[in-house]
ZADODREN-111848 format. One record per residue (C-alpha): x, y, z; residue in three letters. Coordinates in steps of 0.25 Angstrom, whole numbers, padded with zeros to 4 digits, always signed. Example, Ala and Ser with C-alpha at 12.3 -4.5 7.8 and 13.67 -1.06 7.14 Angstrom:
+0049-0018+0031ala
+0055-0004+0029ser
end
This chain:
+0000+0000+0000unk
+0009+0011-0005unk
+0002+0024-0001unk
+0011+0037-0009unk
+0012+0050-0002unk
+0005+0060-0009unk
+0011+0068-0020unk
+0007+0082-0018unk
+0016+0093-0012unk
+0008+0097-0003unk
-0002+0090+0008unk
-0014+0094+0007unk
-0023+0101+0021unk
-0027+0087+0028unk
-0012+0081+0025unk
-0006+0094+0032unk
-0017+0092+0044unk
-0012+0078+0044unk
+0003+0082+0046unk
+0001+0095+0054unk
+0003+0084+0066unk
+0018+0083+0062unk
+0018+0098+0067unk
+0009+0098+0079unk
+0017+0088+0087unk
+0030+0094+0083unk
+0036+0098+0098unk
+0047+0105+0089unk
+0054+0117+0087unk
+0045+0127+0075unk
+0057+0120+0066unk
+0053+0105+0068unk
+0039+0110+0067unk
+0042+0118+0055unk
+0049+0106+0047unk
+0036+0099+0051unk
+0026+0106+0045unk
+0033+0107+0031unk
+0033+0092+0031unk
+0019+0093+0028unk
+0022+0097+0014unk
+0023+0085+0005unk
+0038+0086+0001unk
+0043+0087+0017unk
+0034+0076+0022unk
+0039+0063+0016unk
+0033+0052+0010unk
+0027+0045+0025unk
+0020+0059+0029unk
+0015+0061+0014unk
+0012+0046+0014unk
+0002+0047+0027unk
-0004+0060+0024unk
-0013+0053+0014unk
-0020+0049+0023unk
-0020+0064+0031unk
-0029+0059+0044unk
-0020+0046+0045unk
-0009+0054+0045unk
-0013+0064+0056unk
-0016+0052+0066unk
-0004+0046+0062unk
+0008+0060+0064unk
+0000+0062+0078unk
+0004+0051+0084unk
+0020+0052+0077unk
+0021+0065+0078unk
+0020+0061+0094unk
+0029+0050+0092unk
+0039+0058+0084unk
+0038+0072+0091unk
+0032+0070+0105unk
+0035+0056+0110unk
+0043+0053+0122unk
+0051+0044+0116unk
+0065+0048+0114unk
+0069+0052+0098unk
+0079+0040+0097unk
+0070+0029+0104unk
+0060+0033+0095unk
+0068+0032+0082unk
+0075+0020+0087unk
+0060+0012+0088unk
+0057+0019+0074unk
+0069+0014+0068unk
+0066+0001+0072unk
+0053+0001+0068unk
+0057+0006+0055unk
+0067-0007+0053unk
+0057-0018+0057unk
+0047-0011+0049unk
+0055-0010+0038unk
+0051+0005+0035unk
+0060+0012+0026unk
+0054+0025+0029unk
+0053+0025+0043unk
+0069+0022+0045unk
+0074+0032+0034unk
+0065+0043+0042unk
+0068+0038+0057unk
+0083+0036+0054unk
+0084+0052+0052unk
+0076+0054+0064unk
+0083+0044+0072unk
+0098+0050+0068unk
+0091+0064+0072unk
+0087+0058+0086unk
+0103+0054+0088unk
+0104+0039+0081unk
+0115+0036+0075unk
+0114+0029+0060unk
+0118+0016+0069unk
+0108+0016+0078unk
+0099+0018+0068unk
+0103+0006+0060unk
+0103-0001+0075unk
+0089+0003+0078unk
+0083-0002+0065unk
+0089-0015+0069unk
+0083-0014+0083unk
+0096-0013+0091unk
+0100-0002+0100unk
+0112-0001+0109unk
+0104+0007+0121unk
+0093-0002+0130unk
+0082+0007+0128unk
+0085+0009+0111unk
+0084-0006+0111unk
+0072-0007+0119unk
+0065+0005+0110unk
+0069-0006+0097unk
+0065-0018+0105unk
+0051-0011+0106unk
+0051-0009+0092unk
+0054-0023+0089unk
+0044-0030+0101unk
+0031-0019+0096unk
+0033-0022+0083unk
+0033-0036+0086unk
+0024-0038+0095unk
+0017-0026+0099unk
+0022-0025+0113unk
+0034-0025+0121unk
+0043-0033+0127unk
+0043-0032+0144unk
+0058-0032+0141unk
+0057-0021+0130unk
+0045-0014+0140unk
+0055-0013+0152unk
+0066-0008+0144unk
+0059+0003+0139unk
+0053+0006+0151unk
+0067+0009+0158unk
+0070+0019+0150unk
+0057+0025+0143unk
+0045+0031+0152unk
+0029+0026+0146unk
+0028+0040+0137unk
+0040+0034+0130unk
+0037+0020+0130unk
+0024+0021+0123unk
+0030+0032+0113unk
+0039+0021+0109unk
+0027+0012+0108unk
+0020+0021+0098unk
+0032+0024+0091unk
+0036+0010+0087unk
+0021+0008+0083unk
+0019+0020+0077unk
+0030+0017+0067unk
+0028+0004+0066unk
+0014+0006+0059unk
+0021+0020+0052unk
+0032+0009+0045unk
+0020+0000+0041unk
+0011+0012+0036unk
+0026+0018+0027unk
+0030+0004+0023unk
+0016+0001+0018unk
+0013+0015+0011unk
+0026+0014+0004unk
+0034+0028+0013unk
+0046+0027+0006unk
+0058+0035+0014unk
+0064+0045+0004unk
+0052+0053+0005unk
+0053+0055+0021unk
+0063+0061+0029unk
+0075+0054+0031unk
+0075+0049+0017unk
+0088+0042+0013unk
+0094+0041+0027unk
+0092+0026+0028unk
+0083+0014+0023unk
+0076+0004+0033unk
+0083-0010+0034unk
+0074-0021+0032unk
+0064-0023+0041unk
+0066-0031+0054unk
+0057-0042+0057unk
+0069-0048+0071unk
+0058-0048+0081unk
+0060-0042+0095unk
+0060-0057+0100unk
+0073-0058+0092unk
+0081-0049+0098unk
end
C-alpha cells in the first residue's frame, strides 16, 4: 500500500491545522519555533509529514502525542533516541534510522554508539535496559521483572512510561512508513545512514 506525499508546493488550510501542533508543543526558543512552522511548507516538510497530512485529522491526533514525546517527554534526549534507533533496526525502517541518527548525533551519540544501539547493545546498564525494552515490548508486549527493575533504578514512573510510548509509538510510525512507502531522501537526515536489515534476535536471545 504505497501512499505518495502530495505533490503541491504548498499545504493547503486543513493540512496547515494538522501540522500547526508541531508548533504549539515546541518549549523552544522563537528560532526552534520559527524552523518549525516553515516545515509546514511542502518543500521543508519531507516526505513522512507530507505523506501523513493526506490524511489532515489522522495527522493532528498522530503529531499531539509525538510532539510530546519528542519535545515535552521526561525521557532523556539519548534514552529516547537510543530506544528509537533500536526500533528503527528491528523494524527494518530506513526512514526512521536516517532521521533518528542525525537526531541521536545532535543528543551527544557518537556514530558508534549509533551502530551499537541498532544492534541492541550498550555499554551503560540503563542504555542496555532502554534496548532490552525495545526488544522485550516489541516482542512480547511487556516487560521483563528484570528489565522492569533495571529501569526503575535509574528512571522515575513519568520517564518509565514515556519510554513506554516512545517504543510503541515508533513501532506503529515504522510500520505505517515502511508500508506507505516514506523513503528517507526526502526527510531530514537524508544521506547520513541507511538501516541495517532488520532484526528479528528475540530478547529471549540475548
Amino acid at each position: 500500500m504505497r501512499v505518495p506525499p502530495p505533490q503541491n508546493d504548498t499545504w493547503d488550510e486543513h493540512a496547515r491545522t494538522a501540522l500547526a501542533v508541531l508548533s504549539d508543543g515546541d518549549r523552544g526558543d522563537q528560532g526552534d519555533r520559527d524552523e518549525r512552522d516553515e516545515r509546514r511548507d511542502r518543500g521543508e516538510a519531507g516526505d513522512a509529514l507530507a505523506t501523513l497530512v493526506r490524511h489532515p485529522d489522522l495527522a493532528e491526533a498522530l503529531l499531539t502525542v509525538n510532539t510530546h514525546l519528542l519535545l515535552r517527554s521526561t525521557l532523556p534526549p539519548r534514552l529516547r533516541e537510543l530506544a528509537i534507533l533500536r526500533v528503527a533496526r528491528r523494524r527494518g525502517c530506513e526512514y526512521q534510522w536516517t532521521h533518528h541518527a542525525r537526531l541521536a548525533a545532535e543528543a551527544g551519540l557518537t556514530e558508534a554508539e549509533i551502530e551499537a544501539a541498532g544492534r541492541g547493545e550498550a555499554a551503560d546498564a540503563l542504555e542496555l535496559a532502554v534496548l532490552d525494552a525495545v526488544d522485550e515490548l516489541d516482542d512480547d508486549s511487556a516487560l521483563s521483572g528484570r528489565t522492569s527493575a533495571a529501569l526503575g533504578e535509574h528512571l522515575d514512573e513519568h520517564q518509565r512510561m514515556d519510554l513506554v510510548f516512545t517504543i510503541g509509538t515508533y513501532c506503529m510510525l515504522a510500520m505505517a512508513f515502511n508500508t506507505f512507502g516514506v523513503e528517507s531522501g526526502g526527510g531530514p537526515g537524508a544521506g547520513r545512514q541507511t538501516a541495517p536489515a532488520a532484526d528479528s534476535r528475540t530478547s529471549a536471545g540475548r
